[in-house]
C-alpha positions in Angstrom: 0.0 0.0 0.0 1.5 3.6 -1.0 2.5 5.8 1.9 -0.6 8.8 1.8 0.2 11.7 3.1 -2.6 15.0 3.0 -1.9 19.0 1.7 -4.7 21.0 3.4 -4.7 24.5 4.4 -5.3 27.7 2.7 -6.2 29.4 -0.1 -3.7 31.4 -2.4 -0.7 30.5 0.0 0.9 28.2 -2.3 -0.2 25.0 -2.4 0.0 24.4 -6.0 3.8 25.5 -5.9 4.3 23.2 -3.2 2.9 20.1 -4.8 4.7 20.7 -7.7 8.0 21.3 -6.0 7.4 17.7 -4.4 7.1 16.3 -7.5 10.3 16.9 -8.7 10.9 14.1 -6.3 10.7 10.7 -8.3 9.7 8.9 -4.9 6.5 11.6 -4.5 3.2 12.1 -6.3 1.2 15.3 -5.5 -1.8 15.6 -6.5 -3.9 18.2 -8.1 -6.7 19.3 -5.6 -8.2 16.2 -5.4 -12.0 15.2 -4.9 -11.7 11.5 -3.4 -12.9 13.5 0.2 -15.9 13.2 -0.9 -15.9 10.1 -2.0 -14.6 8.6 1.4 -17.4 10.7 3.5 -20.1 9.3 1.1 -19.2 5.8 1.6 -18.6 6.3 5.6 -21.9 8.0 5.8 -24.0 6.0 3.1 -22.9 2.5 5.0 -25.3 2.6 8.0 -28.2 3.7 5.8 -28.4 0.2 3.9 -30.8 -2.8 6.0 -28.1 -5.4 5.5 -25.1 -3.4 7.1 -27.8 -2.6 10.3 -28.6 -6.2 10.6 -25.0 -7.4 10.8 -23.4 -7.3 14.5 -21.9 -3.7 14.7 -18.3 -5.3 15.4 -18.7 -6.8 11.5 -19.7 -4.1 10.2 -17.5 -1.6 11.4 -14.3 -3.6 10.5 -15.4 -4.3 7.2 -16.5 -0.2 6.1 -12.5 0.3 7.6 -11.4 -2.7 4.7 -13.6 -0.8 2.3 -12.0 3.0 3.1 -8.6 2.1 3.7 -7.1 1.1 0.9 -9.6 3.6 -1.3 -7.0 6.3 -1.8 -4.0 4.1 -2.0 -5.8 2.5 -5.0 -7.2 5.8 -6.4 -2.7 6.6 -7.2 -2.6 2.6 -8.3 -1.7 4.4 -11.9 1.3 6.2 -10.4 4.6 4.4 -10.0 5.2 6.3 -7.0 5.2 5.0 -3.4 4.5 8.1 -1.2 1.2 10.1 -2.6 0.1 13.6 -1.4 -3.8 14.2 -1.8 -4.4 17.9 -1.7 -7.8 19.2 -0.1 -8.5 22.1 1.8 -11.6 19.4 3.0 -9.3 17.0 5.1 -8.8 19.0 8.2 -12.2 18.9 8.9 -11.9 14.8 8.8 -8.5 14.1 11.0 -10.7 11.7 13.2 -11.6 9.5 10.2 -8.2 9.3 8.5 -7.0 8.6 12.3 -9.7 5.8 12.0 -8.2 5.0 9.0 -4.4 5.5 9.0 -1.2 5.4 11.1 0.7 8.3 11.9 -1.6 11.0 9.8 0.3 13.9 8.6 -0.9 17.3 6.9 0.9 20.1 5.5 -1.2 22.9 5.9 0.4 26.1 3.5 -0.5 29.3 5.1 -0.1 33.1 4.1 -1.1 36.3 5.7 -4.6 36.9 5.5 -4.5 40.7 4.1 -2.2 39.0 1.4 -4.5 36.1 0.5 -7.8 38.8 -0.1 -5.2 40.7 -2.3 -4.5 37.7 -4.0 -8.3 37.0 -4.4 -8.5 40.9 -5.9 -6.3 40.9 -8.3 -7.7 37.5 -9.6 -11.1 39.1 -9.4 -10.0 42.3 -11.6 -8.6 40.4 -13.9 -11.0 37.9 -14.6 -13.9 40.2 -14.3 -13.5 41.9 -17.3 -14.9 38.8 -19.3 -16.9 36.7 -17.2 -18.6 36.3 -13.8 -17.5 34.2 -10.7 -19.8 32.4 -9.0 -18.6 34.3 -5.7 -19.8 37.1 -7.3 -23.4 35.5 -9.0 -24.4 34.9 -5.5 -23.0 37.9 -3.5 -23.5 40.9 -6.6 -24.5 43.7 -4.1 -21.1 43.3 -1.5 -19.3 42.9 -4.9 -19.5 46.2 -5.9 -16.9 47.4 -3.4 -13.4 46.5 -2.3 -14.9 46.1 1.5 -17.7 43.9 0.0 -15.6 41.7 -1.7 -13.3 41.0 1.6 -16.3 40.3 3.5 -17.4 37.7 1.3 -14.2 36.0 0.7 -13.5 36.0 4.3 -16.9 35.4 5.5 -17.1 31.5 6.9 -18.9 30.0 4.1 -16.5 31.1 1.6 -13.0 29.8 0.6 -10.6 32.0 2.9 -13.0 31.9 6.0 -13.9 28.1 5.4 -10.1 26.8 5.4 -9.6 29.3 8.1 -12.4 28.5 10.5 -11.3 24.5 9.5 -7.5 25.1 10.7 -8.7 27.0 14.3 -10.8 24.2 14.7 -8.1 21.1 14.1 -6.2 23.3 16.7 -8.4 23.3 19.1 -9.1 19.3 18.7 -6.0 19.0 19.6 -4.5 18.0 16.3 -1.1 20.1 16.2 0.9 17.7 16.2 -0.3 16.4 12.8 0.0 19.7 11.3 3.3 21.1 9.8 2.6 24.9 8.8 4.1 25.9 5.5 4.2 30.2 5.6 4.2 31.0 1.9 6.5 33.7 3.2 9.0 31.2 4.4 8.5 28.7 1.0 9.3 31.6 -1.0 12.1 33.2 0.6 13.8 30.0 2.2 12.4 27.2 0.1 15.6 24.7 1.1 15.0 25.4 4.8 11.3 24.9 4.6 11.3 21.7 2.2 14.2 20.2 4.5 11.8 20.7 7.6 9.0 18.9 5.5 11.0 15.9 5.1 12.1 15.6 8.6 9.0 16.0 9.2 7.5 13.5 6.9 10.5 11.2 8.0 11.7 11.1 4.6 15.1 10.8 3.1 15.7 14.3 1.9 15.3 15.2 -2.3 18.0 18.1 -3.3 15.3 20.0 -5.4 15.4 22.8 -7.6 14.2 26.0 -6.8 15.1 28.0 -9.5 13.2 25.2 -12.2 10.0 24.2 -11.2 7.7 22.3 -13.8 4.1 22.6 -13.6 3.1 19.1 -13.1 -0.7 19.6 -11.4 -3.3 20.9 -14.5 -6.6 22.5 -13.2 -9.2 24.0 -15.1 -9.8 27.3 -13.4 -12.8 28.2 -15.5 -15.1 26.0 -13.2 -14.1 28.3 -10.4 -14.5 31.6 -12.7 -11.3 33.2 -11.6 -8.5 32.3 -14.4 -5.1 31.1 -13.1 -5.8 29.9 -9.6 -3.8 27.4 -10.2 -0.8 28.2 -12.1 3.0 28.6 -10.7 6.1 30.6 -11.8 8.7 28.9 -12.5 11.4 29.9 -10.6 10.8 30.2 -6.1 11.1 33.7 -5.4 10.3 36.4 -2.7 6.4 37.5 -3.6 6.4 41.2 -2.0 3.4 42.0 -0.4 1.8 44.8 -1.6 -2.1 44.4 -0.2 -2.5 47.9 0.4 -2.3 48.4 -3.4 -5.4 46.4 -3.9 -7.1 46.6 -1.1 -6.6 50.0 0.6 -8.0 50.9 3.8 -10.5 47.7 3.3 -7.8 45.9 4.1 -6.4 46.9 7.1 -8.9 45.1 9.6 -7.4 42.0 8.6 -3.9 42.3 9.2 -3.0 40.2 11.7 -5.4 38.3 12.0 -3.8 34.6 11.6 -3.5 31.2 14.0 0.6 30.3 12.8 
């Protein structure tokens, strides 16, 4: 069975770059964001629903939905010729129980960023997708939309992407999950990415992967239109230092969120 390790964290904070620095590693498959979450909380909550899994003794029944879950992501990668897979999902944080359930010594890199940063991120994306057609952010929120403010409040609000993932991390926290979590600052993977990807792998307790910063290959394919904000997904070749500049998208709008971070 291949080793399965989880990405989950948030938005804009460099996810993407970090899967597809891993998979410069020949050992390592990281996956585009991946939906076999849903898969495993179907099955898990479909099982007690059918007659014939009620009517077996409990003990049974249990032990064979964990036969049935287990090995359902190792076999999802049974295509890839590597041993040590990384499913990417903001979702599994929200699930650490079940893949405790499931797995042995679970382990999560969660990529992080500066919460002023990640709205300005989700600005610029917005301006410069807006111009030819309409997120669905923005199909179901088009009076806050017309304002910088409005826009930050949805974004950040806890049904939506940058208040979900971070209402999802406070919460792990507080189940007492640290020690699971490795926190990966988009700040540090930029400006140190040797330091940071050696600390993964210690980590991970993994033989370290010299990798190469200044050549990165975009390995992960998403199609963005789905999401209505173009490039969401898409890397720069080379690890660099990403200045912030949120104040130049965001203004005073965004100046009630600085700070405002669990890492």
């Amino acid at each position: 069975m291949k080793k399965i390790f989880f990405i989950s964290g948030m938005p804009r904070s460099g996810s993407t770059l970090l899967c597809n620095i891993l998979n410069q590693n020949p050992d390592i498959y990281a996956s585009p964001t991946s939906g076999l979450i849903e898969i495993l909380f179907m099955i898990r909550n479909k099982w007690d629903s059918f007659i014939e899994m009620k009517a077996q003794p409990e003990e049974t029944s249990e032990l064979q939905k964990k036969n049935i879950l287990r090995p359902l992501l190792s076999n999802a990668y049974s295509h890839r010729k590597e041993d040590i897979i990384f499913d990417k999902s903001r979702g599994w944080l929200s699930h650490i129980e079940m893949l405790d359930w499931l797995y042995d010594d679970v382990k999560v890199l969660v990529p992080v960023r500066n919460i002023v940063d990640i709205l300005a991120s989700f600005e610029k994306l917005w301006r410069n997708s807006s111009k030819h057609n309409q997120a669905q952010f923005e199909k179901d929120n088009y009076i806050k939309f017309q304002t910088v403010a409005g826009r930050c409040e949805v974004w950040s609000s806890e049904t939506q992407p940058v208040g979900l993932a971070f209402n999802r991390i406070k919460d792990a926290l507080l189940r007492g999950h640290r020690d699971k979590m490795l926190f990966i600052r988009y700040e540090r993977l930029t400006q140190y990415p040797d330091v940071l990807l050696s600390n993964v792998y210690d980590f991970l307790e993994l033989p370290f992967y010299e990798h190469d910063f200044d050549n990165v290959e975009q390995l992960t394919q998403e199609n963005d239109r789905v999401h209505g904000l173009g490039e969401l997904h898409t890397i720069r070749q080379k690890v660099e230092p990403n200045p912030s500049n949120w104040y130049d998208w965001l203004g005073d709008a965004g100046i009630k969120y600085r700070g405002l971070e669990l890492w």
